[in-house]
N, C-alpha and C positions, 0 to 999 in steps of 0.2 A: 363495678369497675368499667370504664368506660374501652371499646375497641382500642386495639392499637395498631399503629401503621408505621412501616420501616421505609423511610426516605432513602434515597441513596443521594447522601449530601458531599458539595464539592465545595460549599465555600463560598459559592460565587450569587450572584444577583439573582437568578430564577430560583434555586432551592432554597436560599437565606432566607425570599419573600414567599415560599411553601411554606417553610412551618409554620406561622402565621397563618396563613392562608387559609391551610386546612383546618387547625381550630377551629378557626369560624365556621368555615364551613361546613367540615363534618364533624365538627364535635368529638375529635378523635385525641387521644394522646400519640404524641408523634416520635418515633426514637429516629436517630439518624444513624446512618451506617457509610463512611467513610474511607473507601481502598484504596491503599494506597499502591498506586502502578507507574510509581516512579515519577507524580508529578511534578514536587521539588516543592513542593508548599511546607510549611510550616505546619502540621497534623495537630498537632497539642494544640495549636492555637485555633483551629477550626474546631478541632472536639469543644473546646471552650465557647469559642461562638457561637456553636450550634444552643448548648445549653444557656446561652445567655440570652438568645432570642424565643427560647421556651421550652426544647426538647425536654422529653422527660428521661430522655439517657442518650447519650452519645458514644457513639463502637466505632472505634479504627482498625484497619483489617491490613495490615501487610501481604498483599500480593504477588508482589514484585516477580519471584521466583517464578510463582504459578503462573503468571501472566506469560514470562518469557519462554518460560517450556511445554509450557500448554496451549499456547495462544500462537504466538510470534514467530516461535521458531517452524512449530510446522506451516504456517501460511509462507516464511521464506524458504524452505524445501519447495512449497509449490507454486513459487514464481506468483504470490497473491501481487497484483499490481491492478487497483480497479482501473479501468480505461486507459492504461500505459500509464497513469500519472502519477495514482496517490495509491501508499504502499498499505493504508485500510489503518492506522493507528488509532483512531476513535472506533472503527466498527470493532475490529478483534479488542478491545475492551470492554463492548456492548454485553456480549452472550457470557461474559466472566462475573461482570455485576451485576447481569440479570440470578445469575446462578446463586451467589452470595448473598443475595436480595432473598432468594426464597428461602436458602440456609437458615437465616439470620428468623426472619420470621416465624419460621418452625418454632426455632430456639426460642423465640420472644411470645410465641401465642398470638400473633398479630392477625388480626384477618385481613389485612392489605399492605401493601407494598405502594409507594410513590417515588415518579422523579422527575425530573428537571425539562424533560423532553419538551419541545415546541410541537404544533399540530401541523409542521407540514416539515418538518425535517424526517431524516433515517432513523436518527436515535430512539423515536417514540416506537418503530416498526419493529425496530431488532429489541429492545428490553420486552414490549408488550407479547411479540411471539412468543419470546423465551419462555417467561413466566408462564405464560399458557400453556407450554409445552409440559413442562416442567411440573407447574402444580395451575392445575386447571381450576382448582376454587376457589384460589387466593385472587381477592379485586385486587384491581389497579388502577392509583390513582394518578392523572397526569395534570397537576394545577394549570402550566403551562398555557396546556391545549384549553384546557376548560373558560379558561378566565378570557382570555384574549385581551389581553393587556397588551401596550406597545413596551415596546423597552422605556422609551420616557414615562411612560405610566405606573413601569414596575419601581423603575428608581424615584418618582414622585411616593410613590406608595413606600418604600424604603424607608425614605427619609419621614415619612409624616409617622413611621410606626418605629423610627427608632434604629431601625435595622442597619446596622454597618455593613458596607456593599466595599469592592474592592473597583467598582465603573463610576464614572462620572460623562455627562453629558458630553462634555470634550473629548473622551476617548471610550465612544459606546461598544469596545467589540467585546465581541462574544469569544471565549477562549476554552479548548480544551485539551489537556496534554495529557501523554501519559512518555514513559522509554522510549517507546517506536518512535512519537512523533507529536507536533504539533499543530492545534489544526484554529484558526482565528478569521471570522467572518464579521459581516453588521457594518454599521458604518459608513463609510467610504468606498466600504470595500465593494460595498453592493453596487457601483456601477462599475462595469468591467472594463471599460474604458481609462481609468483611475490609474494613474501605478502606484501600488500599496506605497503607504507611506512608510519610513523607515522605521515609527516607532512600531511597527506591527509587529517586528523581529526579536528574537531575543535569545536564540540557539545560536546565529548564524551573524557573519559579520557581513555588511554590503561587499561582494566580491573585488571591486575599486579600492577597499581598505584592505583587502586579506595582505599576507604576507608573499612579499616579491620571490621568496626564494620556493617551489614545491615542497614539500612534505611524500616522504613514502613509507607505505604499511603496507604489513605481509600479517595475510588473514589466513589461516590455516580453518579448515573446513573437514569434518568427521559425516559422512553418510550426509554430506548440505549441511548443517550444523556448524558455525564458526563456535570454533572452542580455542582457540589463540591469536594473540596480536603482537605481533611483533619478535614472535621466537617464545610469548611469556603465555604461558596456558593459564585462561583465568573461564570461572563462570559468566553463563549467559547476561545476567544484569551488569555484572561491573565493564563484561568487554562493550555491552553498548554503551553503557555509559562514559567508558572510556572515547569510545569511538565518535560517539557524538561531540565529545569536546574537541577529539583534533581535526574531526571534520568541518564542524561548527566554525570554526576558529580561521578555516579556509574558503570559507562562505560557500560549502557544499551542502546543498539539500533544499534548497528554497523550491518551492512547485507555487505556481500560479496556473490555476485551471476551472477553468468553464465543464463541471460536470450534471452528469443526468441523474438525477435525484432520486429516490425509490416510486416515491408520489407525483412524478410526473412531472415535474418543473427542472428547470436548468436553474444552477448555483453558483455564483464564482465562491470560490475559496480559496485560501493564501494557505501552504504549508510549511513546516520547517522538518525534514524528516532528513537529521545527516548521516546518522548511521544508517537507518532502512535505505538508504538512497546508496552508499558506499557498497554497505551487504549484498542488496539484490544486485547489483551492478559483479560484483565479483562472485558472488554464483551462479549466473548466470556463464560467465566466462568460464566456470571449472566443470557445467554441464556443457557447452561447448567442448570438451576436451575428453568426458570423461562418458557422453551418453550417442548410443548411436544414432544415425539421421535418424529411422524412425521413430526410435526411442525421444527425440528430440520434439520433433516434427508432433506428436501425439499429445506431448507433455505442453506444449502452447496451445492445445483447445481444452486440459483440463484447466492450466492455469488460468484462463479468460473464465471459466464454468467458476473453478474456486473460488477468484477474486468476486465473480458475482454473488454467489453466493454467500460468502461473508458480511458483503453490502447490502446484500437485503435480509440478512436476521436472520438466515438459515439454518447456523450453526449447529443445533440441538437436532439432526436431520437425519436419515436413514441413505441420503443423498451423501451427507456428507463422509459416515463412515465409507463408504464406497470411492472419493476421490480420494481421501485417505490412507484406504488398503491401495492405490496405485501408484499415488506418491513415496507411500514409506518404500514399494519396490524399486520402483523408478529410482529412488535414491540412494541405494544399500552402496553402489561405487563412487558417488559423488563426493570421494576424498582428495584432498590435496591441497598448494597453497596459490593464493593469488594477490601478486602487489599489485597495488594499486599508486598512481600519483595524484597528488591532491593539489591543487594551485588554480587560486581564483576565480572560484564556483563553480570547476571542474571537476570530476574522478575521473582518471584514463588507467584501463588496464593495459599495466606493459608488463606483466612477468607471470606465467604458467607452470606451475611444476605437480605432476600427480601420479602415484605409484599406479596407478589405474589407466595413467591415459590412453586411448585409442589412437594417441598422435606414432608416428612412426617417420624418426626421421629418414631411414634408410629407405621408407618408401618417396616421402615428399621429396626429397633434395634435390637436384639436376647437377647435384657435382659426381666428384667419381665414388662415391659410396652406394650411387644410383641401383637399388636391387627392385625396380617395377620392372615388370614384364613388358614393354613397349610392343614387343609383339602381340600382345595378349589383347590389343586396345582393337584392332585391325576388325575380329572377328567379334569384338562387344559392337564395335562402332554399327558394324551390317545387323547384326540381329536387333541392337538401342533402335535403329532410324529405319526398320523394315517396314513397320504399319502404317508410319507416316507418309512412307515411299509406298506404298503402295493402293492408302486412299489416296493422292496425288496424283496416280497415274489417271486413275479409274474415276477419279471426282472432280476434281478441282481445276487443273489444265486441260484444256478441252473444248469442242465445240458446244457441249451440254452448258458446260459454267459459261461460258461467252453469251449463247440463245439467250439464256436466264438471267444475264446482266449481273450476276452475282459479284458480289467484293471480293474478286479472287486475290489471295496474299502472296503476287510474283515479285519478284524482284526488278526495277523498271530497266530501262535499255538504258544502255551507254551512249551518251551523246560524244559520237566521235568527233565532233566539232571544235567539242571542247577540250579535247586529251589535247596536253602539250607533251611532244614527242622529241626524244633528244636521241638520234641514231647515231654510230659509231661509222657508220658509211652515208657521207650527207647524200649521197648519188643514187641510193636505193633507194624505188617507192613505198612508202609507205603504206 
């Protein structure tokens, strides 16, 4: 009986022209494996495909659930946002299919695992770690990287083997989605100069076309966790999916961004992510409410640490239980609800409400509810501004700073030339 190898196939142009591929090349029987994580594809019709281009079994995997509660939802607990832009949709699916990938093969007796990875993108960095991680002896094969095919090469090669592809030269991009987001490269898009063209879109409506009137949604949030919209408590996949459509529909979630690549190169990318874009934006506003400054303050250099580490395949990490044991704290009050307004490729937070909040109107107000201590501010103010006032005496104004030509930070003189001066007695001098 000849090896076998578990593809993890999407349907699309690089994996279609794998299973072929590898035939040839390794002489291998090739199963494919299939998960679904809410891409919106046709599944039956891919398991089909798959076997019609030669697999000797074809596995569909429903995810969905695991993805969102395993994946998604702790990365939006911790503010995963790689470089402020893109909320990580294709990465936080990387380390779930690397996993199901070894699953599957155990199951199958496979001595290698394949996928679709290019040799200078992230995707090859985050599955190939995993598996390493995970199971150290199972090879890995990546046609992709190996072949060095252009994409016109691959769809030349398609079509002379037969292979039904869903690209045509006319519209070469490269597409991956799952729930969270979608993420669409190649093409035109590769000059960042370009502005995507509209048919790159397909979540999101051009914001010039959304609808004249706002839209508003009220997100209820358990420990960060949204678990309701709109007053109606539903599970993690249906509220994004919900969410994505009324976002979508408001042409919220489009990212256009120039990022840094694991491998060292700059990428543009086009994404559509309406609900991730909605979500973090309103948990973000319920840990303004619900966590202290430094609680706050601390949780933006884990989240920069997490987001990275998501993006570069670290998931399966000894690192990562550890931002995780700080997030799941960090998060235990992070309840309550956040509307949001949606209107023409905008979300604005305009409404707060949280049994936990730290807000205190009795303290903020300047009406007569006013219960701060005003005098209390007198004796912080001398002891806040002592050390600054007192290297100032000793440092900085002075003959030493002057000799030493130093950039002292004084405040400049008044040019009395220029004051216009309006006295109540014209006959005093001024």
């Amino acid at each position: 009986m000849r090896n076998r190898v578990v593809l993890a196939y999407s349907g699309g142009l690089d994996t279609s022209v794998s299973i072929r591929w590898i035939q040839e090349k390794y002489d291998m029987d090739v199963i494919t494996l299939t998960i679904d994580l809410g891409q919106g594809r046709e599944l039956e019709e891919i398991k089909h495909k798959a076997v019609t281009i030669g697999a000797i079994k074809a596995i569909v995997y429903d995810a969905k659930e695991m993805f969102v509660n395993h994946y998604v939802f702790p990365a939006l607990q911790g503010g995963a946002i790689y470089e402020g832009e893109y909320p990580l949709a294709t990465a936080l699916g990387r380390p779930l299919i690397a996993g199901l990938l070894v699953d599957i093969a155990r199951d199958e007796g496979a001595a290698a695992v394949a996928h679709g990875c290019t040799g200078k993108g992230n995707d090859q960095v985050r599955i190939d770690v995993a598996v390493k991680i995970l199971a150290p002896r199972l090879q890995v094969i990546a046609p992709v990287r190996e072949w060095r095919m252009t994409r016109d090469e691959e769809i030349k090669y398609a079509m002379a083997n037969d292979i039904p592809i869903p690209v045509t030269q006319a519209k070469p991009y490269s597409v991956d989605q799952n729930l969270w987001g979608r993420s669409i490269e190649a093409g035109v898009l590769e000059d960042p100069a370009v502005e995507p063209p509209e048919d790159v879109y397909e979540w999101t409506v051009a914001p010039d076309r959304a609808p004249a009137a706002p839209q508003y949604v009220d997100i209820r949030f358990e420990s960060g966790i949204p678990v309701a919209l709109d007053g109606a408590e539903m599970e993690g996949v249906e509220l994004i999916e919900r969410l994505n459509q009324i976002a979508g529909q408001h042409g919220v979630g489009r990212i256009d961004h120039v990022e840094n690549r694991l491998v060292g190169i700059k990428s543009r990318e086009i994404y559509e992510a309406p609900a991730a874009t909605v979500l973090h934006k309103a948990h973000q506003a319920l840990e303004d409410l619900t966590l202290s400054k430094q609680q706050a303050r601390f949780k933006t250099t884990v989240s920069r640490e997490y987001a990275d580490l998501i993006y570069n395949g670290l998931w399966f990490t000894s690192l990562h239980q550890d931002l995780r044991a700080f997030i799941a704290s960090n998060q235990m009050h992070v309840t309550g609800t956040i509307r949001m307004k949606l209107w023409k490729g905008n979300c604005f937070v305009v409404g707060r409400t949280s049994p936990k909040s730290l807000y205190s109107f009795a303290l903020a107000t300047y009406d007569s509810g006013d219960q701060f201590d005003h005098n209390a501010s007198v004796g912080f103010i001398t002891v806040h501004g002592l050390a600054a006032q007192t290297q100032a005496q000793a440092q900085l104004i002075g003959p030493a700073a002057a000799a030493k030509e130093l950039p002292v930070v004084v405040p400049p003189r008044v040019d009395r030339d220029a004051l216009e001066v309006e006295s109540a007695d014209e006959g005093d001098d001024a």
